[in-house]
C-alpha positions in Angstrom: 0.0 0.0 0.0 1.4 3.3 -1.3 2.3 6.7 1.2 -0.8 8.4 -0.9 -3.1 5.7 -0.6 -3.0 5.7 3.3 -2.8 9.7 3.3 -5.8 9.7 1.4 -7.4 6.9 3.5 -6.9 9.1 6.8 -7.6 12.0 5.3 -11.2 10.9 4.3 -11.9 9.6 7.5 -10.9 12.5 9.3 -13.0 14.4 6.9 -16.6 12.5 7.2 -19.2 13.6 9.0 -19.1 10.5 10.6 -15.9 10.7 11.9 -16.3 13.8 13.4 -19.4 12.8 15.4 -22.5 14.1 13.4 -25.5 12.7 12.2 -25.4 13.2 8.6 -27.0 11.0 6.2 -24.6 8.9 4.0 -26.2 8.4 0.4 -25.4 4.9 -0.8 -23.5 6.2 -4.3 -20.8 7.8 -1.7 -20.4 4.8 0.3 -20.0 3.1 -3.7 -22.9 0.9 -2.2 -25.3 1.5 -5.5 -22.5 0.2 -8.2 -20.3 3.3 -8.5 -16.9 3.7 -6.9 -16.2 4.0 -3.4 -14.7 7.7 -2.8 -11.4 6.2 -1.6 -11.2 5.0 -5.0 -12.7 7.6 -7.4 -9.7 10.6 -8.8 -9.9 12.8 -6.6 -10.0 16.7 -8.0 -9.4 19.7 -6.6 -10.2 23.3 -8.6 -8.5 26.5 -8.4 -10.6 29.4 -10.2 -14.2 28.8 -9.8 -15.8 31.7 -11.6 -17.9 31.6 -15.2 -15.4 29.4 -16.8 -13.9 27.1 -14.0 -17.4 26.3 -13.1 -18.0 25.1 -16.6 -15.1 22.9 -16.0 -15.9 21.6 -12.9 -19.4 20.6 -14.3 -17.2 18.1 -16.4 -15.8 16.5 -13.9 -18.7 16.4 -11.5 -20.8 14.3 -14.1 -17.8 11.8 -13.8 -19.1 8.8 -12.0 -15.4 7.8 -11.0 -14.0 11.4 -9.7 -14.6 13.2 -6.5 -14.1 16.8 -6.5 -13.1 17.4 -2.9 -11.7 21.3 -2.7 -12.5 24.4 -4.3 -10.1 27.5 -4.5 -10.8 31.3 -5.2 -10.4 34.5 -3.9 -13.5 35.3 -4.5 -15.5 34.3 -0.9 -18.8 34.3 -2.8 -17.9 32.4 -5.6 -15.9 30.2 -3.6 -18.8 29.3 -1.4 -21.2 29.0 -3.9 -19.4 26.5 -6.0 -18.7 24.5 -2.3 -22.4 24.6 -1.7 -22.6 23.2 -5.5 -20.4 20.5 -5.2 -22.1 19.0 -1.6 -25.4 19.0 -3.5 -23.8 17.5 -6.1 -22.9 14.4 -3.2 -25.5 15.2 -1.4 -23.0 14.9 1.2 -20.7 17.9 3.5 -17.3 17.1 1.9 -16.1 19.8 -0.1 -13.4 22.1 1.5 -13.0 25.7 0.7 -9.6 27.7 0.3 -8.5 31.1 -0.3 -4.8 30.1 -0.9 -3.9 28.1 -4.0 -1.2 26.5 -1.9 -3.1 24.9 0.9 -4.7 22.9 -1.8 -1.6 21.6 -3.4 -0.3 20.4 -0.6 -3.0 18.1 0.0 -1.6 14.1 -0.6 -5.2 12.9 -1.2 -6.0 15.5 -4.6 -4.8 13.4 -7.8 -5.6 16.5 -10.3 -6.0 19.9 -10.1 -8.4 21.8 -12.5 -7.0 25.8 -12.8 -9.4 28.0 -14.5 -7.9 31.2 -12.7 -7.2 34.5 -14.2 -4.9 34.4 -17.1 -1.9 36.0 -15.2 -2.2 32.9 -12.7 -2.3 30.2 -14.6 1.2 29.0 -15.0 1.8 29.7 -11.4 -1.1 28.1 -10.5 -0.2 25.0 -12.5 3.7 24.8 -11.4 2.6 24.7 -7.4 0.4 21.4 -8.5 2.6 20.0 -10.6 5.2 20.5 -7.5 3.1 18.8 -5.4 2.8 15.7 -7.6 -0.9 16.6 -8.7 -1.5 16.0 -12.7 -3.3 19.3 -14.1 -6.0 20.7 -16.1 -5.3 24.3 -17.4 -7.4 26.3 -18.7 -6.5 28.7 -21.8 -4.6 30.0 -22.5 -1.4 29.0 -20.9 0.8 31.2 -20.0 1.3 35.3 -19.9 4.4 34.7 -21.5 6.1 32.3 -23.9 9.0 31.7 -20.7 6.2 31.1 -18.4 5.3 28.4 -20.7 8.7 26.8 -21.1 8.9 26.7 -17.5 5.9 24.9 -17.1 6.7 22.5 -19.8 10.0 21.7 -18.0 8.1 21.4 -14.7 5.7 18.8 -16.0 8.4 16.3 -18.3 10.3 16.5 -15.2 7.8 15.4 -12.7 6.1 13.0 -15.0 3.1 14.4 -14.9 -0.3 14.8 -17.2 -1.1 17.5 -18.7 -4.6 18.5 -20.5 -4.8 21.7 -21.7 -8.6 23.7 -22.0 -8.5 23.8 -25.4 -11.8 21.5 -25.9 -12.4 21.7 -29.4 -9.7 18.9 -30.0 -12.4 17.0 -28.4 -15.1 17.9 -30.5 -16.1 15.3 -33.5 -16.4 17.6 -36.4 -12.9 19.6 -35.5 -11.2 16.3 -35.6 -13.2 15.2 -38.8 -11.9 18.8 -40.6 -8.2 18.0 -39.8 -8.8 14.4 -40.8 -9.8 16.1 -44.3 -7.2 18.5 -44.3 -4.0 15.7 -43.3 -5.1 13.1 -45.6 -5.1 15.2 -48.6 -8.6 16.0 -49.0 -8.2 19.6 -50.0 -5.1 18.5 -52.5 -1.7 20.3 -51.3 -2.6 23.3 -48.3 -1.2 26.3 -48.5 -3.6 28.2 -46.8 -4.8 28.6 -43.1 -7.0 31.8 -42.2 -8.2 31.8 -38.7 -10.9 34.4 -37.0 -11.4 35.1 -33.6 -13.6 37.9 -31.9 -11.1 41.5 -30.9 -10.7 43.0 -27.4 -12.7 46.0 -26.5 -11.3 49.2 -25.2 -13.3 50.5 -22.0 -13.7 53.6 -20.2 -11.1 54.8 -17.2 -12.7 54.2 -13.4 -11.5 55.5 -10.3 -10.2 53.6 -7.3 -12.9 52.2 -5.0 -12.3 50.3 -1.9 -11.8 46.5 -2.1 -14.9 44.7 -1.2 -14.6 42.3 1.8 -15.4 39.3 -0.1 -12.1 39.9 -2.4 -8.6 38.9 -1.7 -7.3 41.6 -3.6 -3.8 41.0 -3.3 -3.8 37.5 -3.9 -5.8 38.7 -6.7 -3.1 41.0 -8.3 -0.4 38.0 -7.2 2.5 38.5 -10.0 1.1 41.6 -12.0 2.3 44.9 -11.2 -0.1 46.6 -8.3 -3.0 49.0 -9.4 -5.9 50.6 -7.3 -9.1 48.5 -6.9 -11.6 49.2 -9.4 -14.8 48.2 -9.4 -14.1 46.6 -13.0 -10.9 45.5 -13.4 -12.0 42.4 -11.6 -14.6 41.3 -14.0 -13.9 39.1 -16.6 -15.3 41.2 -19.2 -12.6 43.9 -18.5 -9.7 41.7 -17.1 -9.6 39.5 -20.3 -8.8 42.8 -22.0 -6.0 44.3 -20.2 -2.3 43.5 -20.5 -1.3 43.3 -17.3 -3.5 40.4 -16.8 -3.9 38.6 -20.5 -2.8 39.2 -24.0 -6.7 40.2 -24.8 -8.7 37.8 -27.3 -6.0 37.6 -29.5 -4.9 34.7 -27.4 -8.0 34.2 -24.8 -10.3 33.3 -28.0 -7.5 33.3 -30.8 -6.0 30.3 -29.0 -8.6 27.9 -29.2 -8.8 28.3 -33.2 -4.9 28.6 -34.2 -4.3 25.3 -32.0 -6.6 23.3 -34.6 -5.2 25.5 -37.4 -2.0 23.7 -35.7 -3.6 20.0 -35.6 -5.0 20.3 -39.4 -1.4 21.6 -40.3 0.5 19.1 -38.7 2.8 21.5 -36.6 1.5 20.2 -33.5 5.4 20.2 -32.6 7.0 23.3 -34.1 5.9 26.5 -35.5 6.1 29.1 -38.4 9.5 30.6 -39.6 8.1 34.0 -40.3 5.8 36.3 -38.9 4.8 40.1 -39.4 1.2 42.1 -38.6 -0.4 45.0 -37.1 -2.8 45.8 -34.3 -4.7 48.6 -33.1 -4.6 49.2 -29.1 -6.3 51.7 -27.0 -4.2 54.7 -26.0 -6.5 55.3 -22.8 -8.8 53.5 -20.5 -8.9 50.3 -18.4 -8.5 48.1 -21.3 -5.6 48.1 -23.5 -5.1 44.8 -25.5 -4.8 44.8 -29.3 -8.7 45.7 -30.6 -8.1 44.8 -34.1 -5.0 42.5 -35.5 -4.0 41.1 -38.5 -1.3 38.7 -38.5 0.8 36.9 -41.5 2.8 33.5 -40.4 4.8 31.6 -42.5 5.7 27.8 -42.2 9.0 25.9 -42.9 6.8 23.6 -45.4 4.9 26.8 -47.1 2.3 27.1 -45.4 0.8 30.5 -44.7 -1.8 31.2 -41.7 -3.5 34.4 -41.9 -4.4 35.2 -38.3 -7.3 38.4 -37.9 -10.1 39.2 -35.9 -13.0 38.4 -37.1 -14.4 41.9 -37.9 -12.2 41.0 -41.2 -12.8 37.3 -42.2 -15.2 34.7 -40.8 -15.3 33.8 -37.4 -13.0 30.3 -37.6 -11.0 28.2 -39.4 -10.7 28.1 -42.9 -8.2 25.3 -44.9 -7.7 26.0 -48.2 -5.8 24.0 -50.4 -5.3 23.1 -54.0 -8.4 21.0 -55.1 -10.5 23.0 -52.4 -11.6 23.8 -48.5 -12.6 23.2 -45.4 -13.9 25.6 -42.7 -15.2 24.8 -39.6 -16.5 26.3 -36.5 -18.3 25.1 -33.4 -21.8 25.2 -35.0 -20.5 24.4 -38.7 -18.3 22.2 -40.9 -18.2 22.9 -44.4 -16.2 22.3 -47.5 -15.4 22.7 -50.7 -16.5 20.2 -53.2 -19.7 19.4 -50.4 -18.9 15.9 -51.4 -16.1 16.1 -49.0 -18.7 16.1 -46.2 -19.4 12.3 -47.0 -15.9 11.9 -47.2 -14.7 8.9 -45.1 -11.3 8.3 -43.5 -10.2 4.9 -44.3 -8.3 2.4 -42.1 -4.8 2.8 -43.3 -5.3 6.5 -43.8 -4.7 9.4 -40.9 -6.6 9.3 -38.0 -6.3 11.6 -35.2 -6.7 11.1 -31.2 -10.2 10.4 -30.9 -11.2 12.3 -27.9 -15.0 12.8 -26.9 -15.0 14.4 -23.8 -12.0 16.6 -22.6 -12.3 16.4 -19.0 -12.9 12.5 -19.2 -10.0 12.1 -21.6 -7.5 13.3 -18.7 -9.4 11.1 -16.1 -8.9 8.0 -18.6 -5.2 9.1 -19.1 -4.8 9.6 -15.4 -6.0 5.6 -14.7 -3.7 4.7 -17.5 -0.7 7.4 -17.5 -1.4 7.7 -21.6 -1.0 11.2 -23.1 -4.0 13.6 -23.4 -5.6 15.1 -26.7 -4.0 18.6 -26.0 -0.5 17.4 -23.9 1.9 20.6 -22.1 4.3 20.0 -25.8 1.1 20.7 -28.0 -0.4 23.1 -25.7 3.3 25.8 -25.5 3.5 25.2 -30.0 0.1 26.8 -29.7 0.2 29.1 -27.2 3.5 30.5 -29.0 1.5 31.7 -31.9 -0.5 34.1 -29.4 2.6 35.3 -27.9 4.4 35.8 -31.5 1.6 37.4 -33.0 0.8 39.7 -29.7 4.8 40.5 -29.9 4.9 41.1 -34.1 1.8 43.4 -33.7 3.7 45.6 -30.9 6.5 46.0 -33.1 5.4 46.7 -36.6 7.9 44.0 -38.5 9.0 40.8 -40.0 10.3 39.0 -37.2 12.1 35.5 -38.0 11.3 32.8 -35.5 13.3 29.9 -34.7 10.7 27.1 -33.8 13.4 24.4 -32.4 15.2 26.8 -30.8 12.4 29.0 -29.5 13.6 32.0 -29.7 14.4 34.9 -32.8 16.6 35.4 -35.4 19.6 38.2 -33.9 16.6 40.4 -32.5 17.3 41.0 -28.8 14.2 43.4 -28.7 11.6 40.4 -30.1 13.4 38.0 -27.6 13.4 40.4 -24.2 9.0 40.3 -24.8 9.6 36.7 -24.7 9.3 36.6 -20.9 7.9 39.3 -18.2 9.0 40.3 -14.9 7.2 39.0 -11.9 6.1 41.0 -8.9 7.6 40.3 -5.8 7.8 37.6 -4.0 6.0 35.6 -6.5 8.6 33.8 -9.7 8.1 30.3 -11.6 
């Protein structure tokens, strides 16, 4: 019997109701009584960032019959309670325990996986201190707030062994996998072309400080981004999404999810473009300041161009285009070009991609049988990369030449100094 297996043991019995003396009614499913496992066998999860987004997460996990979500972690008391209150209904059982520090969770030997849907600025932090603590992860996108933060992360998991699934769900997603099929096994003829959409950042108004509101840990909140005032907005994730100091804006929050299948159909899961050049439009005042229009040229070893712009410009998507026709797809919408590829079908000795139809239950498979997820930490920093190069091309108006083994530019000490950021104090990777 293993050191976690009897930590985890104690710690559940420590934790029941029973334990403790009270008179709580035990449902049969938590006992495992009814046919589904016992908790002392189910993955145990624990969640760090329970807002609008890590609560759409957790709802994957909670419909697992063979995980137990037993912690919950936010600064935000109200939403922090609410989503405790959700998972004990969820049981119908007390259970659930409720942090305000990321770190008291980590160090808990009975959590196999931690799910981090946090604010962006957070999340490679928040993923390092689980992967330290021997937990495999769930991270939501994008990755990191810089291309180093990344990197570090990357190290962090090969060198721990760990699993990795990264939020980016539409690899699990039938007719995403079904385009790429199209696209990799020459469907389209010879590609050449990739032009991907994604909705813009907004620019906002300037508000004046307020004082925090007791319910917020601000100062956890702010963690590693330089200190402002408290205002009433900049907490939101409307307006958080949109400003630097906290994300790179939707050229990466929404941009991500598209240019990592623009990735899978190009078969670059592994490296990156050559060249890159584009321009952006950013606020010169208010609260939110990330780019609010881009458009982005990449270019691949193989010749393959991606054309990356909001979608104010081009259809909201992914578009292959090759020489005998297209494919574009969306998450309401696969189409093509003859139709007749629709009713195309992939034979046996032809490529098929990693079937995936559920991404939260794809990590819990991977975690009973330590295979690799749909969207692994290697695949997840290739795509993540082109958010950081095209955020960095747009700030500097010009062709910058990219490197993608070594991971860094061509003799271009300004492009390679955005590569990382500076931490505030005392937090570092």
């Amino acid at each position: 019997m293993t050191t976690k297996q009897i930590s985890r043991r104690n710690f559940l019995k420590t934790t029941t109701p029973l334990a403790a003396g009270a008179p709580w009614f035990i449902p049969s499913s938590a006992l495992g009584l009814d046919g589904s496992p016992a908790p002392s066998n189910r993955v145990t999860i624990g969640a760090i960032g329970v807002g609008p987004q890590g609560n759409g997460v957790l709802g994957g996990f909670l419909g697992q019959p063979d995980v137990q979500v037993v912690a919950v972690c936010d600064v935000n008391t109200q939403r922090r309670e609410q989503t405790r209150q959700r998972v004990d209904q969820q049981y119908k059982a007390k259970g659930c325990t409720a942090y305000n520090d990321f770190r008291e969770l980590c160090a808990r030997p009975d959590i196999d996986v931690v799910s981090i849907a946090s604010t962006d600025h957070w999340h490679v932090l928040h993923a390092l201190a689980a992967v330290r603590g021997g937990k495999d992860v769930y991270v939501e996108k994008p990755l990191g707030l810089s291309l180093a933060q990344d990197q570090a992360l990357r190290a962090e998991v090969q060198r721990r062994g760990r699993l990795f699934q990264f939020g980016t769900q539409q690899r699990s997603s039938s007719h995403f996998r079904l385009a790429c099929e199209l696209v990799r096994n020459g469907r389209i003829g010879k590609l050449h072309t990739i032009r991907v959409a994604a909705p813009p950042s907004h620019g906002s108004g300037n508000y004046p400080p307020t004082p925090v509101p007791d319910w917020l840990d601000y100062e956890m909140w702010l963690g590693p981004a330089p200190w402002a005032p408290f205002t009433d907005n900049r907490v939101i994730n409307d307006f958080w999404w949109h400003i630097s100091d906290y994300a790179l804006g939707f050229v990466a929050g929404w941009g991500i999810h598209h240019v990592d299948i623009a990735q899978w159909g190009n078969d670059t899961d592994l490296t990156g473009p050559v060249e890159i050049e584009g321009t952006g439009v950013f606020p010169t005042d208010g609260l939110c300041n990330c780019a609010t229009a881009w458009n982005i040229e990449m270019n691949y070893a193989h010749g393959v161009r991606m054309i990356f712009t909001d979608d104010q410009q081009a259809a909201h998507g992914i578009r292959f285009e090759g020489s005998d026709g297209w494919v574009f797809v969306h998450r309401s919408l696969l189409d093509a070009h003859p139709k007749s590829l629709l009713q195309s079908v992939i034979g046996p000795d032809e490529v098929h991609l990693y079937d995936s139809r559920h991404h939260q239950k794809n990590l819990i498979d991977c975690f009973k049988s330590r295979g690799q997820t749909v969207c692994p930490i290697e695949v997840a920093v290739r795509s993540d990369a082109l958010c950081h190069l095209s955020d960095i091309a747009m700030r500097l108006g010009r062709k910058l030449h990219w490197d993608p083994q070594a991971e860094r530019f061509h003799n271009d000490d300004t492009a390679n100094r955005m590569l990382a950021r500076t931490l505030r104090s005392p937090w570092r990777l």
